[in-house]
C-alpha positions as CSV (number, residue, x, y, z in Angstrom):
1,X,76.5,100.1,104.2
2,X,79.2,102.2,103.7
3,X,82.3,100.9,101.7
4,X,85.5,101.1,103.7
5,X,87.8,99.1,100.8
6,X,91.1,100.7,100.1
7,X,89.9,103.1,97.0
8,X,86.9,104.2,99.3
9,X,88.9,105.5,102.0
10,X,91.1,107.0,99.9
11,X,88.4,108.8,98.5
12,X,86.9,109.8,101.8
13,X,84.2,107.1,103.2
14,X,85.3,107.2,106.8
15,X,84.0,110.7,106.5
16,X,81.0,109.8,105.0
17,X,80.1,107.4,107.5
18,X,80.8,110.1,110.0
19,X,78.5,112.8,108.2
20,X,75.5,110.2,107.9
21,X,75.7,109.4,111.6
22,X,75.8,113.6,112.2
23,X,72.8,113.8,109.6
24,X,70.6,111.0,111.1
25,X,71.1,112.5,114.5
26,X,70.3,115.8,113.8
27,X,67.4,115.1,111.7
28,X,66.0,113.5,114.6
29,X,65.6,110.0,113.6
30,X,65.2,107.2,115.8
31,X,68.6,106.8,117.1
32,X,68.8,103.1,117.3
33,X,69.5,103.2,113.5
34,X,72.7,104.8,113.7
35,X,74.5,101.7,114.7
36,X,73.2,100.1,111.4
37,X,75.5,102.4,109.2
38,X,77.6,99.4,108.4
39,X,81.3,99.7,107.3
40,X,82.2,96.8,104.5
41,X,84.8,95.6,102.5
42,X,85.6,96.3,99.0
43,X,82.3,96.7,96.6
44,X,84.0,96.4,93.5
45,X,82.5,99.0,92.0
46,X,86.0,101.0,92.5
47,X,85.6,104.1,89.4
48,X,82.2,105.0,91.1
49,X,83.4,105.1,95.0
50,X,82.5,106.6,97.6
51,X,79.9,103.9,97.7
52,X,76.8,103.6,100.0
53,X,74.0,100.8,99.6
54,X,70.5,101.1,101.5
55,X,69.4,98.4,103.0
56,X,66.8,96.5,102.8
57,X,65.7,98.6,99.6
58,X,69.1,97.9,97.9
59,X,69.6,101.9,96.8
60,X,73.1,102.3,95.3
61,X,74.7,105.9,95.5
62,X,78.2,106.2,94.0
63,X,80.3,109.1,94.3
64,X,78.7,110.2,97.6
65,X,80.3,112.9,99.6
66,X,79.8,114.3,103.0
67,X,77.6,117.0,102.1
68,X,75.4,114.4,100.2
69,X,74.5,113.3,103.5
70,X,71.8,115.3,105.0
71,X,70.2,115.5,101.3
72,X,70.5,111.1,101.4
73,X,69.2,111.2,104.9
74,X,65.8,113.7,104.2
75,X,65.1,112.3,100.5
76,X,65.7,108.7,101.5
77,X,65.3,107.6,104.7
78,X,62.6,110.3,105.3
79,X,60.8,110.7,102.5
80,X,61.6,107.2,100.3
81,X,62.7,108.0,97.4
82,X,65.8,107.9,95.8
83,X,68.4,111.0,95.2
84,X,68.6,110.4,91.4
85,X,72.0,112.6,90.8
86,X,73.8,110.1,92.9
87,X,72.6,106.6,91.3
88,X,74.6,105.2,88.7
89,X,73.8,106.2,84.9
90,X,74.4,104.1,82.3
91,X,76.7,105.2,79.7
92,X,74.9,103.8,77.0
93,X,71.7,104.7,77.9
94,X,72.0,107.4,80.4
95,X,69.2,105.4,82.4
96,X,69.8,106.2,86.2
97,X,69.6,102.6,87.8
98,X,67.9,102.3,91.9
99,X,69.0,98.9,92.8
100,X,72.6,97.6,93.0
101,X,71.9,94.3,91.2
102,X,70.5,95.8,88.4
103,X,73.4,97.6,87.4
104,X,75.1,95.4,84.7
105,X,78.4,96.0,86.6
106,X,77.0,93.8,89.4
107,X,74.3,92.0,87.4
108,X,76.4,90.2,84.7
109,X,78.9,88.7,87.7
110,X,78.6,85.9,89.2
111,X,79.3,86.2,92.8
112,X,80.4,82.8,94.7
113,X,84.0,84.0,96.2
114,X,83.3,87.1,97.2
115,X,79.6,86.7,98.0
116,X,80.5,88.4,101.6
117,X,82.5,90.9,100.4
118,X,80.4,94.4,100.7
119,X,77.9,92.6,103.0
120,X,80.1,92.0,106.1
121,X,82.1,93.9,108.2
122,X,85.1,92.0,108.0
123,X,86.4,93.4,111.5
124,X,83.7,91.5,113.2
125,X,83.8,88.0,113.3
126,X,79.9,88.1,114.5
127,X,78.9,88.8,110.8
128,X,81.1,86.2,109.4
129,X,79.2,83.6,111.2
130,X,75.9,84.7,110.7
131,X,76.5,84.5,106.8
132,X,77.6,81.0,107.7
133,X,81.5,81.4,107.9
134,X,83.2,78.7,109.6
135,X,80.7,76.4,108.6
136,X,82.6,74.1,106.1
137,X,85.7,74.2,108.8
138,X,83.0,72.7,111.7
139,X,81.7,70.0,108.2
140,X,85.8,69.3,107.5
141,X,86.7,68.2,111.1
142,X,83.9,66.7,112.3
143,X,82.8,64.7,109.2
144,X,85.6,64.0,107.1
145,X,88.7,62.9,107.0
146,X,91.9,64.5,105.5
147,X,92.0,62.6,102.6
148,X,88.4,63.1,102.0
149,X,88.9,66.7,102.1
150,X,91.9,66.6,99.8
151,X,89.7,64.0,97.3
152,X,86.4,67.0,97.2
153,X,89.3,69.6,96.5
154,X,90.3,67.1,93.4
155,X,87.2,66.4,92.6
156,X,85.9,69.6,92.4
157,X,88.7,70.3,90.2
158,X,90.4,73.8,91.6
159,X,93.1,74.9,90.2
160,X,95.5,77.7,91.4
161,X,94.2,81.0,91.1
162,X,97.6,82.7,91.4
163,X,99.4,81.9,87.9
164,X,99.7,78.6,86.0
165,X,96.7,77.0,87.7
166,X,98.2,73.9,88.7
167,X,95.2,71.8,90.7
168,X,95.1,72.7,94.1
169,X,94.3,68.9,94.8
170,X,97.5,67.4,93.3
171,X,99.8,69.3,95.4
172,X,98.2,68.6,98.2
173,X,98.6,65.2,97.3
174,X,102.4,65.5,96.8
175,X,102.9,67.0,100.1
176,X,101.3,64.1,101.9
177,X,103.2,61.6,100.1
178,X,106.6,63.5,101.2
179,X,105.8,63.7,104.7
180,X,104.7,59.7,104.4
181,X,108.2,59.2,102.8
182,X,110.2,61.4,104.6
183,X,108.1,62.5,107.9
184,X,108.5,65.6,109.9
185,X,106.4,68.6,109.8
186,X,104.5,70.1,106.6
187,X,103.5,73.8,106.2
188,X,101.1,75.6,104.6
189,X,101.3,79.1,103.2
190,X,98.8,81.6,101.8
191,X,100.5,83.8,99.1
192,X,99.2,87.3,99.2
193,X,102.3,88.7,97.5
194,X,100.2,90.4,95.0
195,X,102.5,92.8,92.9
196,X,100.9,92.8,89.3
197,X,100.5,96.7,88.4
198,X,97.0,97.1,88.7
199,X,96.0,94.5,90.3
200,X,94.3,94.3,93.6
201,X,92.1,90.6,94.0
202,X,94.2,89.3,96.7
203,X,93.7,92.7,98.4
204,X,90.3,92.9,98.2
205,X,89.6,89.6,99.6
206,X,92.0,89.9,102.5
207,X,90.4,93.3,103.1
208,X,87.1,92.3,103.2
209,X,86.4,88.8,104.0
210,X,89.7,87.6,105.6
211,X,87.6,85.0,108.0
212,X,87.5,83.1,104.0
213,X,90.8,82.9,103.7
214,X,91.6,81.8,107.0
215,X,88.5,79.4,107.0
216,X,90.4,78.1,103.6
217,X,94.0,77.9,105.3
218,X,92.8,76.1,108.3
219,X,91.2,73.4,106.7
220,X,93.8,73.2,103.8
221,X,96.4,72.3,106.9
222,X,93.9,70.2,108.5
223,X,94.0,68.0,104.8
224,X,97.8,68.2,104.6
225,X,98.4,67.3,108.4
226,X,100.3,70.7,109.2
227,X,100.0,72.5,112.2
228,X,102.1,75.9,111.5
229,X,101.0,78.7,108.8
230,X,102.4,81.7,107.0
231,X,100.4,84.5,105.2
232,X,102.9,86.1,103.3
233,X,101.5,89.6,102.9
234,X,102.4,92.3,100.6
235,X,104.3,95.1,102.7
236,X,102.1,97.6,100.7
237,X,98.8,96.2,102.1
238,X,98.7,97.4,105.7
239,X,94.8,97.5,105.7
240,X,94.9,93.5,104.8
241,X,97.2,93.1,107.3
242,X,95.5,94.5,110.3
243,X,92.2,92.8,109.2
244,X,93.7,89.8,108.8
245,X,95.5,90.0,112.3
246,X,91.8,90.8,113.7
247,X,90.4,88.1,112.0
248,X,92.8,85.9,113.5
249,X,92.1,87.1,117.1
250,X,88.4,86.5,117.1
251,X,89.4,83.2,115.6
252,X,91.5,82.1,118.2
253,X,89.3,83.6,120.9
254,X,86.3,81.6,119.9
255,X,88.4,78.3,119.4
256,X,88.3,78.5,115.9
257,X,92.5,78.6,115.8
258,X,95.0,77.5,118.0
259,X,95.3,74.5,120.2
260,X,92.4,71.9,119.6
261,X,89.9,73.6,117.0
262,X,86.3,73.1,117.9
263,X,87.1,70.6,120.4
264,X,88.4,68.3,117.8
265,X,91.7,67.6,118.8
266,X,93.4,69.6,115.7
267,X,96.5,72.3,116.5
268,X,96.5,74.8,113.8
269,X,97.7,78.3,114.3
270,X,99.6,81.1,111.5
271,X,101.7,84.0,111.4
272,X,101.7,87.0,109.3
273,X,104.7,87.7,107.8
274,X,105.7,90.4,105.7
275,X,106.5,90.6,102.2
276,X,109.8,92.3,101.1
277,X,108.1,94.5,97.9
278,X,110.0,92.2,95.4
279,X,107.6,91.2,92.5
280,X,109.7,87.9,91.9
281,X,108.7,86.8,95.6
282,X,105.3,85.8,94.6
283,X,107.4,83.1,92.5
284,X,106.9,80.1,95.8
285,X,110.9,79.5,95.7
286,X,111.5,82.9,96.0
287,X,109.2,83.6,98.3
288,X,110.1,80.6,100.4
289,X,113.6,82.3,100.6
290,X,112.4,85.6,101.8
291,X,110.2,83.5,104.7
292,X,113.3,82.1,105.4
293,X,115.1,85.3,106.0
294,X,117.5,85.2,103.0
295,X,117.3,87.2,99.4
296,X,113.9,86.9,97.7
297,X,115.8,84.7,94.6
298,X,114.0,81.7,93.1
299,X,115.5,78.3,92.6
300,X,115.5,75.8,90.2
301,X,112.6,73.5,90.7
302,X,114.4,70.0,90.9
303,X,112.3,69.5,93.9
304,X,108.6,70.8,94.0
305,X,108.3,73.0,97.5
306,X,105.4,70.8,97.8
307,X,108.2,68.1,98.7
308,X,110.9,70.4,100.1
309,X,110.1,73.8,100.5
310,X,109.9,76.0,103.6
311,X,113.5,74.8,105.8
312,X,113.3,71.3,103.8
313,X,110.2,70.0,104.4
314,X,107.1,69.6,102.6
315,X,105.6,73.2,101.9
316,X,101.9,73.9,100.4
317,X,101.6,77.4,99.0
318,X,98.7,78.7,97.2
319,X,97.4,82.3,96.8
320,X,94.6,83.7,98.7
321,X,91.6,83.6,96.2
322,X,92.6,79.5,95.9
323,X,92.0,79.6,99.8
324,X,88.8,81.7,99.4
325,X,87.4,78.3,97.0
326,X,88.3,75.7,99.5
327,X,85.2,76.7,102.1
328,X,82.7,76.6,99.0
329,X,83.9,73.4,97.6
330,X,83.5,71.6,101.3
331,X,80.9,73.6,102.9
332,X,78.4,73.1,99.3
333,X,80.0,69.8,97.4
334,X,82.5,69.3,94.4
335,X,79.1,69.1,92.5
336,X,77.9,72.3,93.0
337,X,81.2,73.9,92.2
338,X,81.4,72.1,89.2
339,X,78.5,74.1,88.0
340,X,80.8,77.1,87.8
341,X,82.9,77.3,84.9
342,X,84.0,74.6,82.2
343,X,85.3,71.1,82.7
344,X,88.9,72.4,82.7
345,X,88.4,75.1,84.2
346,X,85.9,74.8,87.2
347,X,84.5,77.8,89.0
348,X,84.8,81.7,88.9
349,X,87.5,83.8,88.7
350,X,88.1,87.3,90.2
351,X,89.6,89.9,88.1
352,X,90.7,93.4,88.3
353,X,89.4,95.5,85.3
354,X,90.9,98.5,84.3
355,X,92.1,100.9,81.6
356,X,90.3,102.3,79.1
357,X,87.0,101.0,80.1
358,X,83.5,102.7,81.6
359,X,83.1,100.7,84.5
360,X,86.3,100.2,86.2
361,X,86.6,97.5,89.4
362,X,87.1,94.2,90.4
363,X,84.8,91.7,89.0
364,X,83.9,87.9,89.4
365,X,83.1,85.8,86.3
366,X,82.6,82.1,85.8
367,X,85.8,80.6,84.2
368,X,84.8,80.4,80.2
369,X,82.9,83.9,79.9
370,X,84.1,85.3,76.4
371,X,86.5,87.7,76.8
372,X,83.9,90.2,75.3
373,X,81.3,90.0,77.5
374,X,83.6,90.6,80.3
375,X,84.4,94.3,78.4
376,X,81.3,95.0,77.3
377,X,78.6,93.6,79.5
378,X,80.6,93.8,82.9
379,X,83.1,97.1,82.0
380,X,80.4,99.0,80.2
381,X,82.4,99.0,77.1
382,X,85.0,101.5,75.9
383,X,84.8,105.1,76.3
384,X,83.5,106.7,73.4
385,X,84.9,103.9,70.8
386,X,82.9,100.9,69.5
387,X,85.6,98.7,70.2
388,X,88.3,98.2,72.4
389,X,92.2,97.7,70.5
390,X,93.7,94.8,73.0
391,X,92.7,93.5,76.9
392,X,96.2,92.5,78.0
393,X,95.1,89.7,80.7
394,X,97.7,87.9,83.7
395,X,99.6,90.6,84.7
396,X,102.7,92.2,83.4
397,X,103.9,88.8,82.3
398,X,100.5,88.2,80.3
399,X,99.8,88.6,76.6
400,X,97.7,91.6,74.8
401,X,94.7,90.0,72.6
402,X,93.8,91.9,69.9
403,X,89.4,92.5,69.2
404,X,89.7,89.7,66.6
405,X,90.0,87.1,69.5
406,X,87.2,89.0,71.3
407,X,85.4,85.1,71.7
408,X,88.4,83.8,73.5
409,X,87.0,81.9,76.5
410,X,88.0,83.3,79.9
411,X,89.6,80.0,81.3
412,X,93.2,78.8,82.0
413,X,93.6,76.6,78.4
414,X,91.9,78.8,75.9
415,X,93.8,82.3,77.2
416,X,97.1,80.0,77.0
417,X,96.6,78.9,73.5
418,X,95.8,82.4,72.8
419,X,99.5,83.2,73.7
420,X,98.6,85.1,76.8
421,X,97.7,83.5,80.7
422,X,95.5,83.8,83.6
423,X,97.7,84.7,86.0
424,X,96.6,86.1,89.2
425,X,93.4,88.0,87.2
426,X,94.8,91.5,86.3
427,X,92.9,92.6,82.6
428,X,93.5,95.7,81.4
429,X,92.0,97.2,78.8
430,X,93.4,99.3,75.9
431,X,91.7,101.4,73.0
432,X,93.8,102.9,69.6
433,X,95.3,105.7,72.4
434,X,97.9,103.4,73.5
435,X,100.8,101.8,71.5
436,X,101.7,98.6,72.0
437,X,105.0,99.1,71.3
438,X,104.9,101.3,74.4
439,X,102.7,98.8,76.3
440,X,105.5,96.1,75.5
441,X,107.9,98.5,76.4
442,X,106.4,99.1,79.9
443,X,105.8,95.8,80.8
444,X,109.6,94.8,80.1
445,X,111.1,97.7,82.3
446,X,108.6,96.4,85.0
447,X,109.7,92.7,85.0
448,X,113.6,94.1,84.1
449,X,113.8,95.8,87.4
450,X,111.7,93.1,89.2
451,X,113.9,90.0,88.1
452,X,116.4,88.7,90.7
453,X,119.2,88.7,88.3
454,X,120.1,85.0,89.5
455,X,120.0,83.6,85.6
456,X,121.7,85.0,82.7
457,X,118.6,84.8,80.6
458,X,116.4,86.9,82.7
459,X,119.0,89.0,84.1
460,X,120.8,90.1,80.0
461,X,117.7,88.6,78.7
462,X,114.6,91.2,79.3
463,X,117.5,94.3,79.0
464,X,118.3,93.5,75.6
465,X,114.7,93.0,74.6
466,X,114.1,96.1,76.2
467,X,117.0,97.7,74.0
468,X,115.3,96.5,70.9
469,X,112.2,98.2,72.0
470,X,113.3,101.1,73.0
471,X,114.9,101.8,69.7
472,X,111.7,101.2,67.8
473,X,109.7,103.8,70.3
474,X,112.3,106.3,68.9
475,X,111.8,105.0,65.2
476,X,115.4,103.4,65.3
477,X,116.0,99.6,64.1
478,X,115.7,97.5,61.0
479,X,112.9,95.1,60.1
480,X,115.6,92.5,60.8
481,X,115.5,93.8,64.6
482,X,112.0,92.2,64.5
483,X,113.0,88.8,63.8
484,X,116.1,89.1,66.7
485,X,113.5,89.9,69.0
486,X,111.7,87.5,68.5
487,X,114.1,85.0,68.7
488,X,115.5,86.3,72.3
489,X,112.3,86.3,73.4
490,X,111.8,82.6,73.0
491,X,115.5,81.7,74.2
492,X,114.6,83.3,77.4
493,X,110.7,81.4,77.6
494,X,112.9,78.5,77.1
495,X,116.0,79.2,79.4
496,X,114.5,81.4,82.3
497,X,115.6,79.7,85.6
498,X,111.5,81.0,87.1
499,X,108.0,81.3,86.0
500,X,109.1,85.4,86.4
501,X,111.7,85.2,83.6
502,X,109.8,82.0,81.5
503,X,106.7,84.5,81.2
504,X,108.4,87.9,80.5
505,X,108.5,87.7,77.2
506,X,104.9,87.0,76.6
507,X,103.7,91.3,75.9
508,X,106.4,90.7,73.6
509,X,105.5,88.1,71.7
510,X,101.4,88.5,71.4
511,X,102.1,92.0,70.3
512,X,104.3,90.8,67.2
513,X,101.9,88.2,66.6
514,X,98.7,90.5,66.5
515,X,100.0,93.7,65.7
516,X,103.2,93.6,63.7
517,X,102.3,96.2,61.5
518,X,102.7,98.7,64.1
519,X,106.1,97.7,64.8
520,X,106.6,98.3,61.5
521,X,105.0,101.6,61.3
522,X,107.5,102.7,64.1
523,X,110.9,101.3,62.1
524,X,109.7,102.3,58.5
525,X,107.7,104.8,58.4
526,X,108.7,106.3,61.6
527,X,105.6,107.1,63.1
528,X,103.6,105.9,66.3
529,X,100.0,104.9,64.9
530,X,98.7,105.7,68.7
531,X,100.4,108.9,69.1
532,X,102.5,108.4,72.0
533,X,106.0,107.5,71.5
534,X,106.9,111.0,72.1
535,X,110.4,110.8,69.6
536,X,107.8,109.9,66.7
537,X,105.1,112.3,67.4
538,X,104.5,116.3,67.0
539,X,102.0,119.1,68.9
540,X,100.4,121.6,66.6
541,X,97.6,123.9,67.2
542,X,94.9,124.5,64.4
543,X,94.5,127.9,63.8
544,X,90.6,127.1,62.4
545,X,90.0,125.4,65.7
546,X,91.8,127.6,68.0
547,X,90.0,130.4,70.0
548,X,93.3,132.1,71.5
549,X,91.8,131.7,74.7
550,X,96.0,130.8,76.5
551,X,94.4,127.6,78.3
552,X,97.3,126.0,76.5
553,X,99.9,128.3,77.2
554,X,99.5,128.5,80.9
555,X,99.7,124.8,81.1
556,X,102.9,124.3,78.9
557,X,106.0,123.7,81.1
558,X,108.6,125.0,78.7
559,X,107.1,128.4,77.8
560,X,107.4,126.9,74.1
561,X,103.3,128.3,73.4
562,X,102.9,131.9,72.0
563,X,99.7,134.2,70.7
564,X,98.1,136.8,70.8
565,X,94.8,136.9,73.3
566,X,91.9,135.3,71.1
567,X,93.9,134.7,68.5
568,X,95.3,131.4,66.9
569,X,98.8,130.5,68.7
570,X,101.4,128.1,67.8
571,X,103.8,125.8,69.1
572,X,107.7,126.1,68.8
573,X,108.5,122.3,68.0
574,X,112.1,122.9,69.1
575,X,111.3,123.7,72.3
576,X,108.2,121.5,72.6
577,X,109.4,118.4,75.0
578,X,105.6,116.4,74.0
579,X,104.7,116.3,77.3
580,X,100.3,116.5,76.6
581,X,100.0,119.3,78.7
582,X,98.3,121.3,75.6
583,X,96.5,118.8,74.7
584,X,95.2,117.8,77.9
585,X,94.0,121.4,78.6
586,X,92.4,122.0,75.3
587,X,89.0,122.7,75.1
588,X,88.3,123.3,71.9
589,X,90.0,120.2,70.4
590,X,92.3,122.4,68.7
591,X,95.7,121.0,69.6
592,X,96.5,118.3,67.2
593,X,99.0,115.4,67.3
594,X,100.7,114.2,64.5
């Protein structure tokens, strides 16, 4: 199996598949295994990729390339043995692991959502419904009723995977009783409007099981009585698109979609639409808007879409890893999902991991893991540090905890009391390299440009709080600055028209909470403790260390590096714009920040 998710084939697997076809044909082998080089979905594993998995052995190789190929081909397939510079080493132990479940990237997850995902090929709807796709949709129609789906999707307790984790079952709920009140249609829509930085679970899922989410619209509409569906698709995720658009035609051509599913009487079919780029239309009024054809802006909610949403009437929208749950829950029982997770927060959650961690990827944890053994069991750790600084979790909106709340519980209530959020499962991960002053910083220019500009609070709101902090990354402001901020920050959590603008503030605020003495180091002392605010920070090269070798000087962009050949050079701080180029191309540790 050879991984064909996005970070794969932008690393090269569709040639690697090509050059282990070439290398099994011209080493002769029987030919009818050539067909079995299977192309997959996303494996996760996404630092490590290419990726390709033996089966029925289970033999990971990571990084592969196609000149590994004839080497995987004689030493494997041929011979039986593993090529051990391509299986994954542990960077604690330096082990070299066979098997992909015994890596503790794969073994420490807990694999219910995307337990296709690297298994299947998602372009082929044969595979889907040998690993028993369509299954629960065949059990929904032909055994329950709507309202007994919509009472397993409450009583398995689901919540919304794509922000403030409302339960999936409620809304549903609301939208029925509109459409009793009022009538007319009801519509369902799948959110994959995924535009956190860093983030890429809705992608991932779409990519490489989109039967799942289908399976999970279908019958979702088949609860709530609709018969017309929208995935709402990021414009920047053309590979979910036309898998999704695949999916949907080997659906419809097996009776799966369209008029009178399975022969039960039910009309269900969807469109893909679109998204317009805009952050803020993953926010369901806004992206109702941009459905509609107007400005991506959201809208007070007086009236919950689920009552009038898309053109008036009744509108369900969840996001695509809450779609992915809903064939579990009716295809196993609210009972076994309930053995996921805690009571408050039932199930697993996907995540993206990244930044300054050994094992970087997407991940699947049961809600309530400590937030610890997510970095450290699951990432691998930090690289070359014992601890990691913060794990900023939910997105840009999120909140950075610091390693004293390295217990926190993974789940919707404990990350919120913790001052930060789920969100729609982006974590990254941060060691004493990066200021969060800058981190703040970054987060607010982000959701600055992103906001709509429809309310005053968001709109002034997030500039002036950027103002304040970009003043303290050049070692401007008063102590009293600190106390402003804060203050704005809560006016806006309090007078923000959308979740977008309620949420900004949130980097903000956990990062005076926990680390307030850095914002102080900034405005008093004038210094950046992480060395990276480039107005507080200085380049100088030790002349014990340095071995005049002009690696540094070659690399500086302003010519601002001078020496003799193997001899000490210096740096000419007027000159010197601090853009890491020296530092970066040091090999002898000798350029020094200060």
């Amino acid at each position: 199996m050879v991984c064909h998710g996005t970070g794969c084939l932008a690393n090269g697997s569709v040639e690697v598949a090509s050059a282990l076809r070439a290398s099994i044909s011209q080493a002769g082998l029987d030919v009818s295994v050539i067909p079995d080089i299977k192309t997959t979905g996303c494996h996760g594993f996404c630092s490590r990729g290419p990726l390709v998995i033996l089966q029925p052995s289970g033999i990971f190789y990571q990084r592969v390339q196609p000149a590994d190929c004839p080497e995987i081909v004689k030493t494997t397939l041929q011979e039986g043995k593993p090529v051990d510079r391509l299986l994954y080493q542990d960077p604690k132990t330096g082990e070299h692991i066979v098997h992909n479940e015994e890596i503790p990237f794969y073994k420490n997850q807990t694999r219910i959502v995307m337990h296709n995902i690297g298994k299947i090929d998602p372009t082929d709807i044969r595979d889907t419904i040998m690993a028993g796709g369509y299954e629960a949709l065949a059990k929904a129609l032909y055994t329950m009723k709507p309202g007994e789906v919509v009472e397993a999707i409450v009583k398995a307790g689901l919540r919304g995977r794509g922000g403030a984790g409302f339960p999936t079952g409620i809304k549903w709920k609301s939208a029925i009783s509109a459409v009793e009140k009022k009538g007319g249609p009801v519509y369902i829509v799948a959110n994959g409007d995924e535009g956190d930085p860093g983030a890429f679970m809705d992608r991932t899922l779409m990519e490489g099981d989109p039967h799942a989410v289908l399976e999970g619209l279908i019958i979702g509409a088949y609860a709530i009585g609709a018969h017309q569906g929208y995935m709402y698709v990021r414009e920047e995720y053309p590979l979910a698109r036309k898998h999704l658009a695949i999916a949907m035609e080997e659906a419809r051509a097996l009776g799966l979609l369209g008029k009178d599913i399975l022969g039960s009487g039910f009309d269900f079919d969807v469109l893909i639409v679109r998204g317009a780029g805009a952050f803020v239309c993953g926010e369901e009024t806004a992206l109702i808007h941009s459905l509609e054809g107007t400005a991506g802006e959201a809208t007070p909610k007086y009236v919950f879409p689920a009552e009038a949403g898309l053109w008036g009437k009744p509108t369900i929208i969840n996001n695509i890893e809450t779609f992915c749950n809903v064939p579990l829950i009716i295809g196993k029982g609210p009972d076994w999902y309930t053995g996921f997770g805690v009571p408050s927060s039932t199930g697993t959650k996907v995540f993206s991991l990244v930044g300054k961690i050994n094992n970087i990827g997407l991940v699947e944890i049961p809600m309530g893991m400590p937030l610890i053994d997510l970095v450290e069991k699951i990432g691998g750790g930090v690289p070359g540090r014992d601890r990691f600084k913060a794990v900023q979790t939910g997105g840009p909106s999120g909140g950075c905890l610091p390693y004293a709340l390295r217990d926190t519980p993974v789940d919707f209530d404990s990350l919120s009391k913790a001052g930060s959020m789920m969100g729609s499962g982006g974590m990254i991960v941060m060691d004493d390299g990066d200021c969060v002053v800058d981190v703040a910083r970054y987060f607010l220019s982000f959701l600055m440009d992103e906001s709509c500009g429809k309310c005053l609070p968001c709109r002034l709101g997030l500039k002036s709080m950027y103002q304040f902090l970009d003043r303290f990354s050049r070692g401007e402001g008063a102590m009293e600055d600190i106390e402003d901020l804060n203050s704005l920050a809560k006016a806006i959590q309090d007078g923000a028209l959308c979740a977008l603008g309620g949420t900004a503030p949130n980097p903000v605020l956990t990062t005076l909470r926990h680390f307030r003495d850095e914002y102080q180091a900034h405005i008093l002392d004038h210094k950046c403790p992480a060395g990276v605010c480039k107005a507080l920070i200085t380049y100088r090269i030790d002349p014990e260390a340095c071995t005049g070798c002009g690696l540094c000087a070659r690399s500086c962009p302003q010519n601002c590096i001078t020496g003799e050949k193997k001899k000490p050079h210096r740096i000419d701080e007027a000159s010197c714009i601090r853009c890491g180029m020296c530092l970066d191309s040091c090999k002898f540790d000798a350029v020094k920040v200060a």
